[in-house]
DOKOL-616967 format. One record per atom (N, C-alpha, C, O): x, y, z; residue in one letter. Coordinates in steps of 0.1 Angstrom, whole numbers, plus 5000, padded with zeros to 4 digits. Example, Ala and Ser with C-alpha at 12.3 -4.5 7.8 and 13.67 -1.06 7.14 Angstrom:
2
513249435078A;512349555078A;513249675078A;514249675085A;512849785071S;513749895071S;512950005079S;513450115080S;
This chain:
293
499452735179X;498352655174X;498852545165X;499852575158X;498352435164X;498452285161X;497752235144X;496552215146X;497852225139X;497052185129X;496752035129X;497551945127X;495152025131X;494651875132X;495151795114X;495151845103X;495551635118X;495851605106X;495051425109X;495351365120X;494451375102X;493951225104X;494451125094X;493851125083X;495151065095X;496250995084X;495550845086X;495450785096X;495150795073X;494550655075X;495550545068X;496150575058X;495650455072X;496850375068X;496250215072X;495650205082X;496450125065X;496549975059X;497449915076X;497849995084X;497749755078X;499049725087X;499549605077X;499349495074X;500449745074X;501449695060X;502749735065X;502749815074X;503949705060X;505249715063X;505449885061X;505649975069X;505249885050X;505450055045X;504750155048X;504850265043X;503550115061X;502950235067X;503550275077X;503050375082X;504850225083X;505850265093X;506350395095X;506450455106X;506750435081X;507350555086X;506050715092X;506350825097X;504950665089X;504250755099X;504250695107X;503750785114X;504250615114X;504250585129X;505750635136X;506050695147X;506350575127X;507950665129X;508150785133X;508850835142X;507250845122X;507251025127X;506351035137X;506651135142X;505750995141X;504951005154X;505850945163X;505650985174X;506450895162X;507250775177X;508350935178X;508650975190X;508750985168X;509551075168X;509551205173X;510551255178X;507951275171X;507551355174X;507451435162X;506751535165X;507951435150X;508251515141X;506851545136X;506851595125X;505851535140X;504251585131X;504451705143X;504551815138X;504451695156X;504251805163X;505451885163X;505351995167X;506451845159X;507551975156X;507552065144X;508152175142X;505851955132X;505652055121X;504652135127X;504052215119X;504252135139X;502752225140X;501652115138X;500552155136X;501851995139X;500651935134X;500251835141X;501051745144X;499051825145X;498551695155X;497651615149X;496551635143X;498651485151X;498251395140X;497351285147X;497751255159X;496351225142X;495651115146X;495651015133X;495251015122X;496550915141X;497050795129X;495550695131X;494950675142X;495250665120X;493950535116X;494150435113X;495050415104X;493650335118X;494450205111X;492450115106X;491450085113X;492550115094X;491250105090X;491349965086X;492349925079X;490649895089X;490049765078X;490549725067X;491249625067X;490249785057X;490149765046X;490949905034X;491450025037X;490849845023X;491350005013X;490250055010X;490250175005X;489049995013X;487650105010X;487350145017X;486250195015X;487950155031X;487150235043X;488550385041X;488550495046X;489550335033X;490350455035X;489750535023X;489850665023X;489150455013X;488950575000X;487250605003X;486650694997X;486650545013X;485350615019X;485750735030X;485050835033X;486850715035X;486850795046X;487850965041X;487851085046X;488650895027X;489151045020X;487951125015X;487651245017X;487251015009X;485851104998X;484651165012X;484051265011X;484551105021X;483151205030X;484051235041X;483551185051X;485051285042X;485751385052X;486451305064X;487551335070X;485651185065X;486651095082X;487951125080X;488451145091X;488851135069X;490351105071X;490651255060X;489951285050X;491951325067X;492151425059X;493451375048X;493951455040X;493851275049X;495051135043X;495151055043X;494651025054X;495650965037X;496050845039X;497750805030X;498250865020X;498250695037X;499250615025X;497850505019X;496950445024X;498650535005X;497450464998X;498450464983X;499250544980X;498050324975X;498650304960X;497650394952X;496450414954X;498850454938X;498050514930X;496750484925X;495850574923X;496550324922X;495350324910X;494150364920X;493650464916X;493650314932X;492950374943X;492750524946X;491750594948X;493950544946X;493950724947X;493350824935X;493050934934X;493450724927X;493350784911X;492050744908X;491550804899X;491350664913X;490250654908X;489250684918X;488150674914X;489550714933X;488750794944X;488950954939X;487951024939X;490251014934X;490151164926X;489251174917X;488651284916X;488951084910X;488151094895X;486551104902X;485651174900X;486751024910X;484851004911X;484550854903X;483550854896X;485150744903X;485150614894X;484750514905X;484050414901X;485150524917X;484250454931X;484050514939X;484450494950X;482950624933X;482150674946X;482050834943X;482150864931X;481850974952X;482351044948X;483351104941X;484151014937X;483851254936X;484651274930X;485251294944X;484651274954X;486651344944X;487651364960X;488851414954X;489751344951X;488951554952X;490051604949X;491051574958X;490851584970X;492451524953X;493451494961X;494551534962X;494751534950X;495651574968X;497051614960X;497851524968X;497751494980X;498951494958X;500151384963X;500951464968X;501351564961X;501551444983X;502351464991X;503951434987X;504851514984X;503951314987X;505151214990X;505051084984X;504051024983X;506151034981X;505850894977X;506750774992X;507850804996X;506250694996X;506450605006X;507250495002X;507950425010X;507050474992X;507450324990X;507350254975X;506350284968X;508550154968X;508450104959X;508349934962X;508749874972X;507549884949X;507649754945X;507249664960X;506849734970X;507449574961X;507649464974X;505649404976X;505249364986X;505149404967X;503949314966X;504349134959X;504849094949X;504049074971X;504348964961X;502648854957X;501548854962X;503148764948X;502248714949X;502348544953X;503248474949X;501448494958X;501648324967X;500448264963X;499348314961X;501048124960X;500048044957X;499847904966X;500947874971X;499147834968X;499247694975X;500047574968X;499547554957X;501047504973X;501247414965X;500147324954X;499147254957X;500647344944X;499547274933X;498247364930X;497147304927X;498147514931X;497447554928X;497147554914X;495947584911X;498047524904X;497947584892X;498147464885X;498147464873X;498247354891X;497947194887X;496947124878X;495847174880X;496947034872X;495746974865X;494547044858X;493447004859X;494847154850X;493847264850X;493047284860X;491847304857X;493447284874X;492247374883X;492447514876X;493547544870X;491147614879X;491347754882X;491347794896X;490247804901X;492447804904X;492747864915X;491748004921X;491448094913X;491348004930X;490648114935X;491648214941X;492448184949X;491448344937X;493048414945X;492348514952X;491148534953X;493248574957X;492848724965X;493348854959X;494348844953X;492848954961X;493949104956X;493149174966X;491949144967X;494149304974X;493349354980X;492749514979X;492649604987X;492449504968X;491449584961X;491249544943X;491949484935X;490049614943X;490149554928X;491249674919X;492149664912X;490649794925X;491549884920X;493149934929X;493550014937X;494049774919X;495149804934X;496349794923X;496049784911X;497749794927X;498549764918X;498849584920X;499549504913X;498149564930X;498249414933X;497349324914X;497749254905X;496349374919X;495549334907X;496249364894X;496149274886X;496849474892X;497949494878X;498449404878X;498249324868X;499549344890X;500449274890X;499849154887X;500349104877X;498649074896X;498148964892X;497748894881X;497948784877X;496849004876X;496549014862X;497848944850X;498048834845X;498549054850X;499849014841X;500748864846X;501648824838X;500548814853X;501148714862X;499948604853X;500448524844X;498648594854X;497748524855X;497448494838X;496948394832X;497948604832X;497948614817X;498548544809X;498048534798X;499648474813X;501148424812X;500548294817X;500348214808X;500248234832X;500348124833X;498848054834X;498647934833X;497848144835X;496348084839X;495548154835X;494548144842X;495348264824X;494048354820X;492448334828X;491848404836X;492348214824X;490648174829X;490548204848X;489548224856X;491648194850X;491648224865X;491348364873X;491148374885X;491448474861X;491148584864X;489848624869X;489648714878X;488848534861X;487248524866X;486848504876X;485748524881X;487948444883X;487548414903X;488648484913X;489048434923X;488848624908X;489548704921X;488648784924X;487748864919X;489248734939X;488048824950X;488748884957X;489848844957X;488549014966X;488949124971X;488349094989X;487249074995X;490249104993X;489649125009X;490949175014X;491949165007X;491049225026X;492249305033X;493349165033X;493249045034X;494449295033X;495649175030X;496149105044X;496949005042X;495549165062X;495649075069X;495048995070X;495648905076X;493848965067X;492748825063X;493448725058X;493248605062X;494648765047X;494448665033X;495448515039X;495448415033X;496048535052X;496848435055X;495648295058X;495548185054X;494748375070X;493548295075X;493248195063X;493348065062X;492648325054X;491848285041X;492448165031X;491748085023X;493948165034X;494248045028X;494647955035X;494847865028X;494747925049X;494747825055X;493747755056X;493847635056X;492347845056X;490847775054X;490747715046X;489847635046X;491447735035X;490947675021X;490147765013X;489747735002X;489747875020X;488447975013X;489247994997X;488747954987X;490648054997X;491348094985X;492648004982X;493047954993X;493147984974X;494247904965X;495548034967X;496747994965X;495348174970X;496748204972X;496448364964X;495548364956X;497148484967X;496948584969X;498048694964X;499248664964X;497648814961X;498948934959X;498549044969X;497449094969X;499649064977X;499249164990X;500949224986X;501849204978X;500649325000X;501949425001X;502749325015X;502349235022X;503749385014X;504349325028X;503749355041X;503249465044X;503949265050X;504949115047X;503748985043X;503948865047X;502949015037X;501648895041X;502048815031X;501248725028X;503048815024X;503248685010X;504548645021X;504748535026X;505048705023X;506848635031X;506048545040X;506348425042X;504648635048X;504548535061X;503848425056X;503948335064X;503048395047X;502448305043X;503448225039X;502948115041X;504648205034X;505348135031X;506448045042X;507047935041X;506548155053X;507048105065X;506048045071X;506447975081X;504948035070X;503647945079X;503747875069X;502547895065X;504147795060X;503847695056X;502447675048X;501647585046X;502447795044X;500647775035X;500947795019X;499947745013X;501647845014X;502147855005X;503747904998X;504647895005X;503947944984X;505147994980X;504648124976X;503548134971X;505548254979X;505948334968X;506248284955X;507248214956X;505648304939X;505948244931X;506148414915X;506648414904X;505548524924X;506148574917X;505648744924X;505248744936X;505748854917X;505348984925X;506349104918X;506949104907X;506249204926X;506549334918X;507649324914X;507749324902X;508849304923X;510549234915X;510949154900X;511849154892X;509649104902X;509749034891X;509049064878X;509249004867X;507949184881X;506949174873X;507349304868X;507549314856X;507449404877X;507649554874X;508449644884X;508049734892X;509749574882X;510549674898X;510449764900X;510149844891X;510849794910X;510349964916X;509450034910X;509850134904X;508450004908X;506850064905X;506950134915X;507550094925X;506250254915X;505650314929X;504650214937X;504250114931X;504450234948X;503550194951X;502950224962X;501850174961X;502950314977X;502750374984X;502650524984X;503750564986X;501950594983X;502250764982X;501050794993X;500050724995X;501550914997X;500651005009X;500051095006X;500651185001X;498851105007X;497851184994X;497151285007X;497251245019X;496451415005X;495851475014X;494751505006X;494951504994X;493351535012X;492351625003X;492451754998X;493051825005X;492051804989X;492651904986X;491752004995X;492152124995X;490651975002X;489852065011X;490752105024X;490552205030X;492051985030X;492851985035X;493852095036X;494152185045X;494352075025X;495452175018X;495052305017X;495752395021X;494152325013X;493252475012X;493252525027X;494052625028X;492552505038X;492552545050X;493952495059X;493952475071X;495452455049X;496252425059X;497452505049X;498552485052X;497352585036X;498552575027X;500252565029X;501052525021X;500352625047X;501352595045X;502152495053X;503252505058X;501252395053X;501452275057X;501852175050X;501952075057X;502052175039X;501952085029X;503452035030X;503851925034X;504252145027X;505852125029X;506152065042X;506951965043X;505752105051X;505652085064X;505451925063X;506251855068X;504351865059X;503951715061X;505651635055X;506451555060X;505651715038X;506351625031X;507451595038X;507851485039X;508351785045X;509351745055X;509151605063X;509751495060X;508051625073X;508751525078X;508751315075X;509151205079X;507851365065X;507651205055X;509151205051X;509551095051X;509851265049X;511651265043X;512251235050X;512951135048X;512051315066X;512851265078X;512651155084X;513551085090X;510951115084X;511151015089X;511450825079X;511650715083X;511350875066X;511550775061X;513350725064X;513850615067X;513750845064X;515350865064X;515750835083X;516850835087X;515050835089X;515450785102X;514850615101X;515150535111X;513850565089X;513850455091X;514650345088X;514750225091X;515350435079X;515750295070X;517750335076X;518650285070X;518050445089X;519050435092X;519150335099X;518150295106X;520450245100X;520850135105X;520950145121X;521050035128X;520850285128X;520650275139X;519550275147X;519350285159X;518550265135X;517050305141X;516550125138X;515650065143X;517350085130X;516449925128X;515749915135X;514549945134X;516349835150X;515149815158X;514349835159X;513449755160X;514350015157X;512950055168X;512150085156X;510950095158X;512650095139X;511350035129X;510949915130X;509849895126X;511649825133X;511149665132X;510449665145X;510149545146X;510049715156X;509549755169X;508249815165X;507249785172X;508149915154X;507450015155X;506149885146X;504849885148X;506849795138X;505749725130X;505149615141X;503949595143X;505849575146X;505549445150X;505049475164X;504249385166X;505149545172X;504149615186X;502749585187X;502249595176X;502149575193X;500549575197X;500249675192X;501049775190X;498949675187X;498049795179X;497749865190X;497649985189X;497549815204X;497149905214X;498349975217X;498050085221X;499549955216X;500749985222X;501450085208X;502650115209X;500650115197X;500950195191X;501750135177X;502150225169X;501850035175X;502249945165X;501449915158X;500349965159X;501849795145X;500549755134X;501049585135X;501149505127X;501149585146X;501049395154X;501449335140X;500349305136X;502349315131X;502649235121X;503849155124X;504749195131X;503649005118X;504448905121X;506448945121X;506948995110X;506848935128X;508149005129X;509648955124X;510549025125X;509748805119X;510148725112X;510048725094X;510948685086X;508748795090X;508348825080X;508548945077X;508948955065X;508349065084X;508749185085X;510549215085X;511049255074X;511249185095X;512249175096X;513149185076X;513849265071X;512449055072X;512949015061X;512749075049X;513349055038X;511849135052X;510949225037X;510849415039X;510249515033X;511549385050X;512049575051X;512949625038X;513249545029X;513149715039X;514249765025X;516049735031X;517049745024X;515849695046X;517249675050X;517049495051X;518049455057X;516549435047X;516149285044X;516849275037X;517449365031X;517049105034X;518049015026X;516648995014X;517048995002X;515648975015X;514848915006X;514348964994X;513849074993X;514548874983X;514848894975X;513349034963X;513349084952X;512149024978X;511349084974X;510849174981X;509849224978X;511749214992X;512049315001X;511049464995X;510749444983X;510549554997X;510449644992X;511249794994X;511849815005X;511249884984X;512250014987X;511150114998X;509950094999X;511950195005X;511150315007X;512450475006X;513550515010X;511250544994X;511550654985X;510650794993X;509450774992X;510750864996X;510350985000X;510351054983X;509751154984X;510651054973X;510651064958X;509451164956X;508251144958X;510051244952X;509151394950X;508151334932X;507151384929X;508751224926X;508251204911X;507151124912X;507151014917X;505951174908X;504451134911X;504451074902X;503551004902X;505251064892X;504651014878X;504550814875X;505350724875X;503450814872X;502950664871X;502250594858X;501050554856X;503550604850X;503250564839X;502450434834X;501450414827X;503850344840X;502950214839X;501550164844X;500650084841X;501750274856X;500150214864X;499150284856X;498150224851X;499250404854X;498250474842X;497750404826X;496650394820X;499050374824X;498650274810X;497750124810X;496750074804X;498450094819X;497649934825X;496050014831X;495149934829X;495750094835X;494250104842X;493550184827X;492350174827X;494350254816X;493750254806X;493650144799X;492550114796X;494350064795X;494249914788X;492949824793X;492349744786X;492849864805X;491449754815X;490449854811X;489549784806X;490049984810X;489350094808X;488850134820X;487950214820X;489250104830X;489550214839X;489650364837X;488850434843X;490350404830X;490650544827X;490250534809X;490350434802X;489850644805X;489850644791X;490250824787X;490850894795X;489850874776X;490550984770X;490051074777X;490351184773X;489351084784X;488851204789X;489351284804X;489451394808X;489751124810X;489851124827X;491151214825X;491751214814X;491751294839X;492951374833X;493351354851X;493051434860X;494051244851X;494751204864X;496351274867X;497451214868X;496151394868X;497151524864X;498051474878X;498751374875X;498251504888X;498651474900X;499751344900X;500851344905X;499051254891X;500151114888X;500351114871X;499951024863X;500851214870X;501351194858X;502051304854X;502351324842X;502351374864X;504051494863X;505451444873X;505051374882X;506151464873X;507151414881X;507451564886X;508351584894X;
């Protein structure tokens, strides 16, 4: 017998290694039959954790931490799996965005993201007043969104700041490398209604999030991770520009590349202090799960 598992995931560089483990087989060598989701948005993944559609997702802490609390939406007991991935959010602007006193219009793709930490402190430093016009939309939109002119320039995960920069629509001008390296930033979270009707699954998932991170980032598998991103969504991939990807893997030359960590240490200090500083969190909330290593 199989244990059903529904993993909802972003098409971001660092949602790879579950597709990995599925290209691999390693969910059905734990007993588990997995159905990967590729959703819209970060609020269809913290709608679909809190009323039952998805029994996981890869997802950044402050999201995760404030879908557990009940702070957008339901409360959603959750427990952290694994951690996926460090740092590699960058952020891009349009040439001359920050010129002549305009306030630039930007993107982050959630309000509750570590993109928004990052922007925020970025925005603090060179443009304060500009904080009053970020708006929230999925980070494969945000290339469109600045070609149209709708937005002045954006903080996403990879590769959507590398590829914006290779299309000619803007620069990377600054992001997690620079702002706060190796931050966590991807972890694999389950419901805890999940865990309860599966307990001895849990080890079982994390196994193979270890193996398959570790068959991604081996030099003999490149290809078939840089295959695994850049493929047709019908054909089982997350169709991402492959030039941009390429370059912003953890086996990438670029300088804003991001890591991927299978890292047993949940602990999220900086991101917890920064969502207490905004009040996000105050003395009472007890976001226990991200804040033990």
């Amino acid at each position: 017998m199989t244990i059903p598992l529904r993993i909802g995931l972003l098409r971001l560089s660092d949602s790879v290694p579950v597709l990995m483990a599925r290209e691999l087989g390693l969910f059905a060598q734990a007993g588990i039959t997995v159905e990967i989701v590729i959703e819209p948005s970060w609020a269809n993944i913290a709608d679909g954790l809190s009323w039952g559609r998805l029994d996981a997702a890869v997802v950044f802490p402050p999201l995760a931490i404030m879908t557990y609390l009940g702070k957008r939406g339901r409360p959603t007991p959750l427990e952290v799996v694994s951690g996926i991935s460090r740092g590699g959010n960058t952020i891009v602007l349009r040439d001359g965005a920050l010129e002549g006193g305009a306030t630039p219009r930007l993107a982050v793709v959630h309000a509750y993201s570590t993109h928004y930490l990052l922007l925020r402190r970025f925005l603090l430093a060179n443009c304060p007043h500009a904080l009053g016009k970020v708006v929230v939309m999925p980070p494969d939109t945000m290339l469109d969104a600045l070609a149209s002119g709708e937005i002045d320039g954006f903080c996403a995960g990879p590769p959507w700041g590398v590829a914006a920069g290779y299309a000619g629509l803007g620069r990377v001008v600054s992001g997690s490398a620079m702002i706060c390296p190796g931050h966590p930033e991807k972890q694999c979270v389950v419901t805890s209604a999940w865990a309860r009707r599966h307990p001895c699954h849990i080890a079982a998932l994390r196994d193979v999030l270890e193996t398959s991170i570790a068959r991604s980032l081996d030099p003999a598998f490149r290809e078939r991770t840089i295959d695994l991103a850049t493929r047709s969504l019908d054909a089982g991939g997350l169709a991402l520009p492959r030039d941009a990807t390429c370059a912003t893997m953890p086996f990438g030359a670029h300088p804003h590349a991001f890591e991927m960590s299978p890292s047993s240490d949940m602990s999220c200090g900086w991101i917890i202090g920064e969502m207490q500083a905004l009040g996000w969190l105050d003395g009472k909330d007890d976001p226990r799960p991200w804040t033990t290593g």
